[in-house]
N, C-alpha and C positions, 0 to 999 in steps of 0.2 A: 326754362327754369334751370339754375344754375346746378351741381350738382356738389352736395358739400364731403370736403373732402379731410378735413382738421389742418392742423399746426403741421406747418411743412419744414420747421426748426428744429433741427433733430435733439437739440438739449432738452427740448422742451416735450420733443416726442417721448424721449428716456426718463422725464420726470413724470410724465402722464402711466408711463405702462407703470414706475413703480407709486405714484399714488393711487392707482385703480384696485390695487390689493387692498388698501386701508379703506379708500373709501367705501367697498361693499361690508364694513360692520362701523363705521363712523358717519356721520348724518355731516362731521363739519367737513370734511375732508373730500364727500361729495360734493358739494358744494364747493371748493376749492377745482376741481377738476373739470365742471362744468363749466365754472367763467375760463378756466386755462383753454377751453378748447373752442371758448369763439375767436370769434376772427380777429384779428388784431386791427381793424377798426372799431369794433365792437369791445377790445381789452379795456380795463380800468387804467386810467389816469388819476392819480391823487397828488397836488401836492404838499409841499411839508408846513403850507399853513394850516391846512387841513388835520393833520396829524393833530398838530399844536390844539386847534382847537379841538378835537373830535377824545381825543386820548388821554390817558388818566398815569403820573405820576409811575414809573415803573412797570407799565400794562406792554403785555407784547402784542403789535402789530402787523397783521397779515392784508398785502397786497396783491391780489391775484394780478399782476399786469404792471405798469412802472410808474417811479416816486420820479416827481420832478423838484428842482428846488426854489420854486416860488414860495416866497416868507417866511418864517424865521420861526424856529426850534427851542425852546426855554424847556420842556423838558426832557428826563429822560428815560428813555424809551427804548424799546428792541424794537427794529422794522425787517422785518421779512417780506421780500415782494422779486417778483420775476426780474426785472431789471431794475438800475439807479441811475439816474444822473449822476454824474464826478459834482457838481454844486450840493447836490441834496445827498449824498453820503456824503459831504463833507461837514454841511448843516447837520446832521443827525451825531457821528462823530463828534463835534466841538458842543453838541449840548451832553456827552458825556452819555449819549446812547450807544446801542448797537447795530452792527446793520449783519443782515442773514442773508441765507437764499432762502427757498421755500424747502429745499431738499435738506439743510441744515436744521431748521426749522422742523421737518418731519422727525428727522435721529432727534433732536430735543427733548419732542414735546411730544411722541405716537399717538398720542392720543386727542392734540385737538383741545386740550384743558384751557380755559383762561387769556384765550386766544380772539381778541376783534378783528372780523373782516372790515376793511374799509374799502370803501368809493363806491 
């Protein structure tokens, strides 16, 4: 039996130690920290047709894992997600959106408000 051992990514390890403080009084932000710590076979994949379809005029989107740029963007939107594609932040951009980390993301919004998880 293998022996699990987390995110051996040290950016990623530096975003986990500082979302583990929020997540012990936020239920969203737990939740953020447990998809960050599986395995990056197991990380989410969404991409930005997904959005399009999934997302609501001005709604900020959180991806725990990376935006790739299959399909096309009409609106706009905040995305926040561990990595991007150079295609799919550029799609997100030219629909007049934003694109975050999760760390910018956290200083924003501390509290998780108003916020959809996708994939």
């Amino acid at each position: 039996m293998a022996v699990r051992t987390g995110p051996t990514n040290y950016q990623l390890q530096l975003l986990l130690q500082e979302l583990e403080t929020k997540a012990r009084s936020s239920p969203f932000w737990k939740r953020v920290v447990v998809d960050l710590q599986k395995s990056t076979r197991q990380r989410r994949i969404v991409n930005v047709y997904k959005i399009e379809q999934y997302a609501r005029e001005g709604e900020t989107i959180l991806v725990p894992g990376k935006v790739l740029s299959v399909g096309e963007l009409h609106k706009k939107v905040a995305v926040a997600a561990l990595t991007f594609s150079k295609g799919a932040e550029q799609k997100i951009r030219d629909a007049k959106g934003s694109v975050l980390s999760i760390k910018e993301l956290l200083l924003q919004n501390p509290d998780g408000k108003k916020v959809r998880i996708l994939g």
